[in-house]
Backbone bond lengths (Angstrom), bond angles and torsions (degrees), N, CA, C in turn:
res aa  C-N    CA-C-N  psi(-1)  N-CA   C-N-CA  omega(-1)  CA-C   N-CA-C  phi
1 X - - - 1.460 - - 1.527 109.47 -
2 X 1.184 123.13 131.11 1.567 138.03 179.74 1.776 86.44 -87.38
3 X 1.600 92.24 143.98 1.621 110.59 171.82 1.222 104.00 -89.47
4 X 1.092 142.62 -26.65 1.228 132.82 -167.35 1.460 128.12 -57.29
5 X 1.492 121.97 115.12 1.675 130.69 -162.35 1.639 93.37 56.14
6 X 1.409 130.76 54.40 1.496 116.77 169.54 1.824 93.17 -116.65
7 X 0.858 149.95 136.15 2.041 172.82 98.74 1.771 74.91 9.15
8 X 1.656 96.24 118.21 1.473 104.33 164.75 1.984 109.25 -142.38
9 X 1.401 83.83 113.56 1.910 77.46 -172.29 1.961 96.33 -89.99
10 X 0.940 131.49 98.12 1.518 128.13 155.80 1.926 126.45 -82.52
11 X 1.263 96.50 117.74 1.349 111.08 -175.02 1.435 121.49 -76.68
12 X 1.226 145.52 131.29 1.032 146.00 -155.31 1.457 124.07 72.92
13 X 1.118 129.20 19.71 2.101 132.15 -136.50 1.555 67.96 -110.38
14 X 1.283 166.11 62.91 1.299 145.72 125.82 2.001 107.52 -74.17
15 X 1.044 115.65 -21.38 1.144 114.91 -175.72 1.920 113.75 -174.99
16 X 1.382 120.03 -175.47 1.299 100.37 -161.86 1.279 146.90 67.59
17 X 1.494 123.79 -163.66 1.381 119.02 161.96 1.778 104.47 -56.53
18 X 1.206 133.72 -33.90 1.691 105.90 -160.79 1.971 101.71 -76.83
19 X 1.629 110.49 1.19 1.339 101.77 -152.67 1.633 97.35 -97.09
20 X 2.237 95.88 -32.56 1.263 70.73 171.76 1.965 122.40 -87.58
21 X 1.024 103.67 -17.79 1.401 102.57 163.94 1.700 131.48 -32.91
22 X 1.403 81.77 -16.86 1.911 94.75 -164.36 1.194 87.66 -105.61
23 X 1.362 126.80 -40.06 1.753 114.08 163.47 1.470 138.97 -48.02
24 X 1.301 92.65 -38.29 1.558 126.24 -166.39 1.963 96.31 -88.45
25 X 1.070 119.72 -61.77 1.627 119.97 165.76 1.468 108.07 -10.08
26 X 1.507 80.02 -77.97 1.779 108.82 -171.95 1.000 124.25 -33.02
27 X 1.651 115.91 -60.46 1.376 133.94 -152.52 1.725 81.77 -90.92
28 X 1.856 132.71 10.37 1.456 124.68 168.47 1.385 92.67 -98.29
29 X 1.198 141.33 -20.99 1.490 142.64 -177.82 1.762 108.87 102.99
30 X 1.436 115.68 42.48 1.393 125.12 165.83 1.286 98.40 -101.09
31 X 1.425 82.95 159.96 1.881 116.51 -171.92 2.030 106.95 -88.86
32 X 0.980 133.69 29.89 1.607 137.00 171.69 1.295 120.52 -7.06
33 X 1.536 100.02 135.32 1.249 107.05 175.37 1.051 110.23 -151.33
34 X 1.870 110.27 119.79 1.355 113.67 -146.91 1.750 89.14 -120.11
35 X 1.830 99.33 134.98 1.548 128.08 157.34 1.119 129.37 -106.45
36 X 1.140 139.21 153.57 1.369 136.55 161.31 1.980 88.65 -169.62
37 X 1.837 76.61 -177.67 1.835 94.50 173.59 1.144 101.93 -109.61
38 X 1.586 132.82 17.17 1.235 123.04 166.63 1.550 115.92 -113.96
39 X 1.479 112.09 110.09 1.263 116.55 -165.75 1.797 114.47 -54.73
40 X 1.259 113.57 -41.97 1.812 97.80 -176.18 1.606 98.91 -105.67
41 X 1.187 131.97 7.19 1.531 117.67 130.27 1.785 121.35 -48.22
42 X 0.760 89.26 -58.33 2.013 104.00 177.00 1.720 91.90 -49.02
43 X 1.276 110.51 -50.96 1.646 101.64 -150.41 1.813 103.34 -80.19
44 X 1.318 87.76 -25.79 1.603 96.18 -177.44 1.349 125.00 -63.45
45 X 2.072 116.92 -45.57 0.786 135.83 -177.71 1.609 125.02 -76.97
46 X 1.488 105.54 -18.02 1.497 125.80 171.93 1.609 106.49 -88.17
47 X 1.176 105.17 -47.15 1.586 75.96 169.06 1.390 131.44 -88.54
48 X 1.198 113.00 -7.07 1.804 124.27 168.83 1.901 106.63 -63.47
49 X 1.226 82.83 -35.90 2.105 83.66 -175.69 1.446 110.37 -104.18
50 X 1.353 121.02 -8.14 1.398 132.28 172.64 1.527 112.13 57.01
51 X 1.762 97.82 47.32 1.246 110.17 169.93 1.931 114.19 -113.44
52 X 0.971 130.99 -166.02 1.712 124.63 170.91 1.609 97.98 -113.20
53 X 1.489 98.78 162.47 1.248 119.08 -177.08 1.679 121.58 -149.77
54 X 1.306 120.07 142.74 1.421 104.73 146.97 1.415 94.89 -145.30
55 X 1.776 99.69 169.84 1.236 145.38 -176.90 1.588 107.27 -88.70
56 X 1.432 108.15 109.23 1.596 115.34 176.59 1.401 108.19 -169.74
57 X 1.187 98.24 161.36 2.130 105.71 -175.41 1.817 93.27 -85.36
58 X 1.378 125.84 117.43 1.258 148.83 169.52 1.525 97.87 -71.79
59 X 1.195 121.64 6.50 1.479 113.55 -167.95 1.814 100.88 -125.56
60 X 1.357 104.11 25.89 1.817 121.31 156.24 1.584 99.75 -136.67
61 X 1.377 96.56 140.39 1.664 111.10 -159.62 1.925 84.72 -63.09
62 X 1.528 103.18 -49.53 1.774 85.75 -177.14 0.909 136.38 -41.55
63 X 1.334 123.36 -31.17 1.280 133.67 -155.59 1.662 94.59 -91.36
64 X 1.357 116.06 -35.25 1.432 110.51 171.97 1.683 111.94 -68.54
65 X 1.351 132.95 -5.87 1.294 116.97 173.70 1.043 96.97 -73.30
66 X 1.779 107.43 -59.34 1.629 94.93 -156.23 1.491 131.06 -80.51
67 X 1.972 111.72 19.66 0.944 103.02 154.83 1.257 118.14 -74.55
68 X 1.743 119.67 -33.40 0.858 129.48 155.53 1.746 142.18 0.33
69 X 1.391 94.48 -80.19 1.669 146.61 163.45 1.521 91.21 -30.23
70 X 1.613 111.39 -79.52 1.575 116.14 -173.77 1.516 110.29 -50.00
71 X 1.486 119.37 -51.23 1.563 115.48 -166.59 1.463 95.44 -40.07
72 X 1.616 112.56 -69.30 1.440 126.94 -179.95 1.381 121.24 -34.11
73 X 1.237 138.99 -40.18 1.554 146.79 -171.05 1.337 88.98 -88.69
74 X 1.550 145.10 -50.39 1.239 136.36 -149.86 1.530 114.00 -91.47
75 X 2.012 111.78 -30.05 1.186 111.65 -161.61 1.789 111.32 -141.04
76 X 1.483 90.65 -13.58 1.310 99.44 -173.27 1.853 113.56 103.88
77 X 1.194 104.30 -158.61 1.793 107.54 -172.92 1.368 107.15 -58.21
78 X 0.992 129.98 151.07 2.196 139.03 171.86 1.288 110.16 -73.01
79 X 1.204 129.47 105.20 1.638 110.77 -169.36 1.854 91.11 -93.04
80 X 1.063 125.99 -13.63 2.008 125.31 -172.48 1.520 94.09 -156.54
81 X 1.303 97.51 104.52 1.529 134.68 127.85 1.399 130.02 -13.49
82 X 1.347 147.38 -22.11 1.366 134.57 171.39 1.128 132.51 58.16
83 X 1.214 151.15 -50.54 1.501 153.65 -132.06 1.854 116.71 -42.47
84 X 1.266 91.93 79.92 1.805 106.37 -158.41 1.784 98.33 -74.16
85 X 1.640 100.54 -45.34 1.461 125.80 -143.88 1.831 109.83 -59.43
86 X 1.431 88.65 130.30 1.797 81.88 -167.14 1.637 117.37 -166.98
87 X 1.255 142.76 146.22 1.303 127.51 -168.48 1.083 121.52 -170.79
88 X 1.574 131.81 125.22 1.606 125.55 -126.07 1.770 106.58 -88.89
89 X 1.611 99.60 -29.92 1.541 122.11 -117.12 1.334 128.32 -15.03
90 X 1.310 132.63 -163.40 1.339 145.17 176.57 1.454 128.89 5.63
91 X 1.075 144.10 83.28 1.272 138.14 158.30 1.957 110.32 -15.03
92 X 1.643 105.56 123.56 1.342 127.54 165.71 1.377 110.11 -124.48
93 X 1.409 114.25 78.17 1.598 94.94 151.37 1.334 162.84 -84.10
94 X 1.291 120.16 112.61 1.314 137.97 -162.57 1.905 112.15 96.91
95 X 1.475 93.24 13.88 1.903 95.49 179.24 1.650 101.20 -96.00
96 X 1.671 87.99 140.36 1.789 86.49 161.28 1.410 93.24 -103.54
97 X 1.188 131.18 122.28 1.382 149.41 146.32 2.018 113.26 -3.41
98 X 0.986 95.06 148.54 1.175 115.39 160.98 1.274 144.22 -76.95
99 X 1.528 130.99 94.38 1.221 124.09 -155.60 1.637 130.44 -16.86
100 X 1.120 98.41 -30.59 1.825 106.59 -174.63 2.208 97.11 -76.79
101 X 1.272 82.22 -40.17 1.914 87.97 179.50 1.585 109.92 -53.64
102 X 1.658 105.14 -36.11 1.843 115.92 -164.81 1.861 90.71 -77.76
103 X 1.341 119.74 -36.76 1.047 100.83 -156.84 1.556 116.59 -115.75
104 X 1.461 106.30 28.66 1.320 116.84 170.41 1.388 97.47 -113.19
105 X 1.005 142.85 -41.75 1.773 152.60 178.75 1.553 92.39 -49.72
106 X 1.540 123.68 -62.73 1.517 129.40 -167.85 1.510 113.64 -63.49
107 X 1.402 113.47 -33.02 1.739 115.38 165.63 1.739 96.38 -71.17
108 X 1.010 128.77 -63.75 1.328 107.98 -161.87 1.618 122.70 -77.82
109 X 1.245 115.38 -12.90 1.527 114.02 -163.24 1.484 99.07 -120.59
110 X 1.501 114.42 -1.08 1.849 112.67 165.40 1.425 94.25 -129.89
111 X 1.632 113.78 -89.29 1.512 122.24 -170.86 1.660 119.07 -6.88
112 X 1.663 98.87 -56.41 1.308 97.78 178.70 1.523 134.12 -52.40
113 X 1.339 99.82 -40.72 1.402 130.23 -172.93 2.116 95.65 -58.73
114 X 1.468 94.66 -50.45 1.488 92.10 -166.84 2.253 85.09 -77.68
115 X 1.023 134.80 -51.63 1.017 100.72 -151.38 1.895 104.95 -58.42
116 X 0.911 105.11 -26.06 1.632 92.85 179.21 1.422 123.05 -49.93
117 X 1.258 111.70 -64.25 0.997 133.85 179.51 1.586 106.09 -49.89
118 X 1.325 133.52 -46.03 1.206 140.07 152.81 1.646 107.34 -29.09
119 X 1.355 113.90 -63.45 0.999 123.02 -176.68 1.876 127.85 -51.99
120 X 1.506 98.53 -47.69 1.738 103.94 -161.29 1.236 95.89 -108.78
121 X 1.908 129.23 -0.82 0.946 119.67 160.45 1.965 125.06 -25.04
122 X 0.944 77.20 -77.39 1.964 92.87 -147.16 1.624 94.24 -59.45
123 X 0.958 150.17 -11.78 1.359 168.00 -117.95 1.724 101.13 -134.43
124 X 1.588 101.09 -43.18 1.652 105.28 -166.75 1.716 100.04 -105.31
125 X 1.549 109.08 -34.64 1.726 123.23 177.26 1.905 85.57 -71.65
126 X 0.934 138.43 -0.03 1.715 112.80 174.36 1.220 117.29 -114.11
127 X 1.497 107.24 -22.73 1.463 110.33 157.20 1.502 117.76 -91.47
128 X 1.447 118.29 -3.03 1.601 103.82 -171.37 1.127 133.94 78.36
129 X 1.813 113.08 20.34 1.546 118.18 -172.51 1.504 97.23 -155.21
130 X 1.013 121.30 154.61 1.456 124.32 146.38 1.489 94.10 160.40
131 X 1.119 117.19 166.77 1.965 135.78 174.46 1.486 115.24 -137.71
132 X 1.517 124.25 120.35 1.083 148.84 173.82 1.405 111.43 -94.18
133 X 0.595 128.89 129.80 1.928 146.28 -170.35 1.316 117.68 -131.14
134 X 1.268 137.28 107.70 1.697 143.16 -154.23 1.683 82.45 -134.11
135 X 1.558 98.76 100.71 1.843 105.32 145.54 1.789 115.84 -69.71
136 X 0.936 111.62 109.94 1.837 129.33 168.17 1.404 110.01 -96.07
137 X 1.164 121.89 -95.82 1.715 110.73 -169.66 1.812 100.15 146.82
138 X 1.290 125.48 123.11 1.308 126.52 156.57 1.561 100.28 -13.29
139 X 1.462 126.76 -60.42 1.098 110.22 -174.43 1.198 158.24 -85.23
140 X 1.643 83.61 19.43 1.709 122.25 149.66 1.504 107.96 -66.09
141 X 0.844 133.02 -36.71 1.522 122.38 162.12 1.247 137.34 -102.86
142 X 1.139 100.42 2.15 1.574 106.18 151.27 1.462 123.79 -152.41
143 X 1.381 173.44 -97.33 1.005 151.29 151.62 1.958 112.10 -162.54
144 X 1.201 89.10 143.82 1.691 101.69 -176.69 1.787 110.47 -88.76
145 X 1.070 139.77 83.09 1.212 155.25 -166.68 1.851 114.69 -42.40
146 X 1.582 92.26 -34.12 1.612 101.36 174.62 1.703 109.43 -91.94
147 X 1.275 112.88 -2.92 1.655 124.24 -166.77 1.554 103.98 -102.75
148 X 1.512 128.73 101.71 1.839 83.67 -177.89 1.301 87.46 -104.35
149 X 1.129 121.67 -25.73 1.914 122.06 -163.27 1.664 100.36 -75.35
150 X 1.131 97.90 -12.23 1.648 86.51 -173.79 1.543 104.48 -111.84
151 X 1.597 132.47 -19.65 0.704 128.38 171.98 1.502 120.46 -57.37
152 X 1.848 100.06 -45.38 2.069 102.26 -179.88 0.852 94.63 -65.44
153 X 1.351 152.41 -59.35 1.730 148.85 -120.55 1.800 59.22 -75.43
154 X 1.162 100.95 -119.20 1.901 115.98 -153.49 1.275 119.90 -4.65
155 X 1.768 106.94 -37.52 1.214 75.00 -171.83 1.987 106.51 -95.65
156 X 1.421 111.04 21.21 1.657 111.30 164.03 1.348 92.32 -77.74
157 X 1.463 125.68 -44.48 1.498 118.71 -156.73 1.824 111.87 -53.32
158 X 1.582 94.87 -35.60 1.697 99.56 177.32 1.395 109.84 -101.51
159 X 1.565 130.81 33.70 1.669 145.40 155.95 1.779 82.80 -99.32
160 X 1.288 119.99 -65.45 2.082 121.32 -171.58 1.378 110.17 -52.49
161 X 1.481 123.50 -22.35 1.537 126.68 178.35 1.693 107.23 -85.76
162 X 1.596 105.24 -40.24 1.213 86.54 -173.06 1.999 109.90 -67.70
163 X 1.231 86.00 -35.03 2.071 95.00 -166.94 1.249 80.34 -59.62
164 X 0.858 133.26 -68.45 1.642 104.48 -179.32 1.226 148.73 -40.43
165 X 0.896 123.18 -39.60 1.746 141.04 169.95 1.343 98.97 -78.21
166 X 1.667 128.50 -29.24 1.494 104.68 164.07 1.490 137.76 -83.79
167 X 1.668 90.20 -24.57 1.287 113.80 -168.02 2.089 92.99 -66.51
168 X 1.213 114.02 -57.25 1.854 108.36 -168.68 1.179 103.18 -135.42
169 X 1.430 143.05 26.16 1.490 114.37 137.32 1.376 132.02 -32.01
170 X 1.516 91.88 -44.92 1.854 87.72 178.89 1.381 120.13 -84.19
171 X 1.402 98.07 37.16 2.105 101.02 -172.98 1.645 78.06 -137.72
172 X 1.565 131.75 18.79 1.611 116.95 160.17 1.603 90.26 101.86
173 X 1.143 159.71 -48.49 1.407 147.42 159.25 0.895 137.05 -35.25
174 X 1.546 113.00 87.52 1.372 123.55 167.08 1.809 123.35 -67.34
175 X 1.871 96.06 130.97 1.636 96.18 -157.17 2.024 79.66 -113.84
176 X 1.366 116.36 150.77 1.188 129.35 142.63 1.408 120.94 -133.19
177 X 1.494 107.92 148.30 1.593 111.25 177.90 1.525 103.17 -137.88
178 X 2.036 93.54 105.71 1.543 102.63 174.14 1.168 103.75 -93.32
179 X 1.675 105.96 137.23 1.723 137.62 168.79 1.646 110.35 -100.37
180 X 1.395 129.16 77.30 1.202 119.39 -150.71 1.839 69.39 -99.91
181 X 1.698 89.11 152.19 1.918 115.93 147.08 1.673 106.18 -48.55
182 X 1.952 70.99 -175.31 1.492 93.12 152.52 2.003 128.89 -59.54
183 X 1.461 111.36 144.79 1.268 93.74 -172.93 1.586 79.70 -168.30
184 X 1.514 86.31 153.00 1.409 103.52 -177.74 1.488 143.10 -91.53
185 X 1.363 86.48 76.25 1.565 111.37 -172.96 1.290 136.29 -100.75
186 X 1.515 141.54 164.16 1.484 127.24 167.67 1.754 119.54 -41.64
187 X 1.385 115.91 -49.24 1.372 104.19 168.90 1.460 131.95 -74.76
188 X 1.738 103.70 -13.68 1.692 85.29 176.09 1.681 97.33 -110.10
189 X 1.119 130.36 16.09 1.704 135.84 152.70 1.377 114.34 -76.70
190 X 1.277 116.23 -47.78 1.236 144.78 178.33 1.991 104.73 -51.99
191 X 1.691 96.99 -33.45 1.828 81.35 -172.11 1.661 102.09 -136.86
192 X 1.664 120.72 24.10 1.360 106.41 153.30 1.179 90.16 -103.34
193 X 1.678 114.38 -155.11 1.529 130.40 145.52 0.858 111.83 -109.85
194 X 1.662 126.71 165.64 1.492 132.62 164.34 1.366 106.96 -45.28
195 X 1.161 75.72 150.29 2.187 104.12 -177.08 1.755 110.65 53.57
196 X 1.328 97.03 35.18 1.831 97.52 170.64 1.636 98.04 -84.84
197 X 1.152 89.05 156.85 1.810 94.32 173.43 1.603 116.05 -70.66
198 X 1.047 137.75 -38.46 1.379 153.67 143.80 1.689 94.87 -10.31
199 X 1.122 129.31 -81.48 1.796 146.38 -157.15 1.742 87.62 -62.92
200 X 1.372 113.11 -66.00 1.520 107.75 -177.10 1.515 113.53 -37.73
201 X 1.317 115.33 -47.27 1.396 104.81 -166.92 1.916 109.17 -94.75
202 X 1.008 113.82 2.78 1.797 124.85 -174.48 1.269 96.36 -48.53
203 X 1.315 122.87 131.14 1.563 114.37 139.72 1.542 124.45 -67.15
204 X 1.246 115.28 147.14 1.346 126.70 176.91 2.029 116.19 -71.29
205 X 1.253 118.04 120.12 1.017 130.90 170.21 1.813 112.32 -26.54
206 X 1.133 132.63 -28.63 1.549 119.68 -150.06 1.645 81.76 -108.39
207 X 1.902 120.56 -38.88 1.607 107.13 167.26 1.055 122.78 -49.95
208 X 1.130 117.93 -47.15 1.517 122.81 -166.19 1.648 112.72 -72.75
209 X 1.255 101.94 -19.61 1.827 111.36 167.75 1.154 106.99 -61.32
210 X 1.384 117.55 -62.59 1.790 114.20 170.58 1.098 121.35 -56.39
211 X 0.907 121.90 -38.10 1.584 103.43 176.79 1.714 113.23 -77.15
212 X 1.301 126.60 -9.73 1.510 97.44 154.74 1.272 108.30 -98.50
213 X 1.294 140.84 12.76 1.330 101.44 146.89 1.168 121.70 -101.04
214 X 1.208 111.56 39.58 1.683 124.11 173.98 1.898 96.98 -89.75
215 X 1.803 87.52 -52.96 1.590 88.33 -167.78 1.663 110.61 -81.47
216 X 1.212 117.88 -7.35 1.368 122.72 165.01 1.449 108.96 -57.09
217 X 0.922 118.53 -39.76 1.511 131.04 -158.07 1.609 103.94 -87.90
218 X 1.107 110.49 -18.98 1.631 100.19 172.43 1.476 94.30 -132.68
219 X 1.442 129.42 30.19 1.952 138.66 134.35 2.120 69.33 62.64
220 X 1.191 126.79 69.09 1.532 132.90 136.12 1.306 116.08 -59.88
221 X 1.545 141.83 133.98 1.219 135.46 166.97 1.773 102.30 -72.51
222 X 0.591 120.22 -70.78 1.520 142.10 -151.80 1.912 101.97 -91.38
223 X 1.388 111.01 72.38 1.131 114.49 173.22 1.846 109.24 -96.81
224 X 1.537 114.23 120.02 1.257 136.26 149.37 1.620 131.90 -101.35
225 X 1.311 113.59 138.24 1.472 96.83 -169.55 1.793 99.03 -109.81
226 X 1.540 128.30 24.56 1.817 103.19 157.32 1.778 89.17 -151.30
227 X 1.176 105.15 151.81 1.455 90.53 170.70 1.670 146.09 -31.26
228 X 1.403 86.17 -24.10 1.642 105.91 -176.60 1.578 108.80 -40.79
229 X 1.479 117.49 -43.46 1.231 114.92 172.55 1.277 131.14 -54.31
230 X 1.415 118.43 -58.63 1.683 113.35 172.92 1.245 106.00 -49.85
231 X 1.636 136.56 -70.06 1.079 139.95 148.36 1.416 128.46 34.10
232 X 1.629 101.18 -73.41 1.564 114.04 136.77 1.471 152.88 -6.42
233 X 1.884 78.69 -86.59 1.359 97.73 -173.12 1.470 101.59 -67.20
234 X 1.099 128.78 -40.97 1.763 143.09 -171.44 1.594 103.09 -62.25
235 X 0.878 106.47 -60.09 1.876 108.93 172.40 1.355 101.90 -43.12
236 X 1.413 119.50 -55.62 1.884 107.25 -153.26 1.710 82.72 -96.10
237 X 1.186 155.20 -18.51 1.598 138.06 141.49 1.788 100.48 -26.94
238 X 1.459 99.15 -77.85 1.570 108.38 -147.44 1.659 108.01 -54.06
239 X 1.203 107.33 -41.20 1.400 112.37 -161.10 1.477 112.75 -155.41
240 X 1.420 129.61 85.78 1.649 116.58 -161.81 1.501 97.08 -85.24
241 X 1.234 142.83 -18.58 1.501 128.74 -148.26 2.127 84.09 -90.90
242 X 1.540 111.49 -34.36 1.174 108.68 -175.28 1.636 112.18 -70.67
243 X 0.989 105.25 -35.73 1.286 120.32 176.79 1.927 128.37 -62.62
244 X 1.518 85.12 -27.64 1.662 103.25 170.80 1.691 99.80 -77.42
245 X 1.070 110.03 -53.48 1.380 109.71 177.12 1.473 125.06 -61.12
246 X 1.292 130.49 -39.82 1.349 121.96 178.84 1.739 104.86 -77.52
247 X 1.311 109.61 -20.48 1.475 98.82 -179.94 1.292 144.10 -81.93
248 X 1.623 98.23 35.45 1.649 122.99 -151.61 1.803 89.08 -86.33
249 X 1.819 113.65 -14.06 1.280 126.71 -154.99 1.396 102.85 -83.54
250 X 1.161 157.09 76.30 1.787 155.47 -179.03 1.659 114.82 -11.75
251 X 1.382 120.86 127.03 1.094 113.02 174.27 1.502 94.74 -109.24
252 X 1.321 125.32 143.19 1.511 137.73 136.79 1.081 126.52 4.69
């Protein structure tokens, strides 16, 4: 799918990868529509791309209409979905989380994903078009050992990408599910320090913009931006008991 004159709601675009994404859209000739929970992120990034925005938790189905609501009043129907919004925090090792930990990770790193999709469904299944986009995380395909709440959410988020892409691709819905690395953002700046080995090897936010709309452009399910991902998937194919074992090592 070409962006050009396409209604793009991206979730999380107050800063980070969704902000430069919302740059990068733009400067393809999409119509943006920028969310986050940070109010002058939102305000900043909407008027830099000269798209609209508001500030609301995407992680209450309401709040996903009426981001909704705006795309519609400002641009007309959503032809791509977004679901950027996502957040690792704190390293626990060897903790299983605390119910409030399980069930704030599951609104934001699944729930959300389905309320959208709930949402721009019937709209894109009646015309026969639309694209849904679910950010997951490398460690949707393989797992962060100090992460546990964040490790399941992602990897349900890429079980909700696939049911999707099986469930109505063939009704015109294009589904992708990006597993990006490390990358150099507020949350993974936010939790090494300078000069960790992690930061050395990050990709930069504005690459990794191009390359989905590289893979936008030929509607890829399964967008990763460094090898690390197949990598993955090929290890727990080839050999899972080996694969349980070497993965005692933390991914990003």
């Amino acid at each position: 799918m070409k962006l050009q004159d396409r209604v793009v709601v991206i979730t999380g675009s107050g800063g980070g990868l969704g902000e430069a994404c919302a740059h990068r859209f733009a400067a393809e000739g999409a119509k943006v529509v920028i969310t986050d929970l940070d109010p002058a992120g939102v305000e900043r990034v909407s008027a830099a791309v000269g798209g609209v925005g508001l500030a609301t938790d995407i992680t209450v189905e309401g709040n996903v209409r009426a981001v909704a609501d705006l795309a519609r009043r400002a641009y007309g129907e959503i032809d791509i979905w977004f679901s950027n919004a996502g957040a690792s925090g704190p390293d626990q090792p060897g903790e299983i989380q605390e119910n409030a930990r399980w069930a704030a990770a599951w609104e934001l790193h699944v729930m959300a994903h389905v309320y959208a999709a709930r949402e721009v469904l019937p709209a894109m299944l009646a015309r026969g078009d639309g694209y849904l986009i679910q950010t997951a995380s490398l460690v949707g395909l393989a797992v962060h050992p100090h992460k546990a709440t964040y490790s399941v959410t992602k990897h349900a988020a890429v079980a909700f990408s696939e049911w999707l892409a099986i469930t109505y691709r063939g009704r015109g819905i294009k589904v992708s599910c990006f597993c990006p690395g490390a990358m150099l953002t507020p949350m993974l700046l936010d939790e090494f320090p300078a000069g960790h080995p992690v930061l050395r090897n990050a990709a930069r936010p504005d690459d990794v913009a191009g390359q989905l709309v590289a893979a936008i452009d030929r509607e890829a399910f399964l967008i990763v931006d460094s090898p690390a991902g197949q990598q993955a998937l090929q290890a727990r194919a080839t050999d899972f008991d080996a694969w349980i074992d070497q993965a005692a090592t933390p991914l990003p």
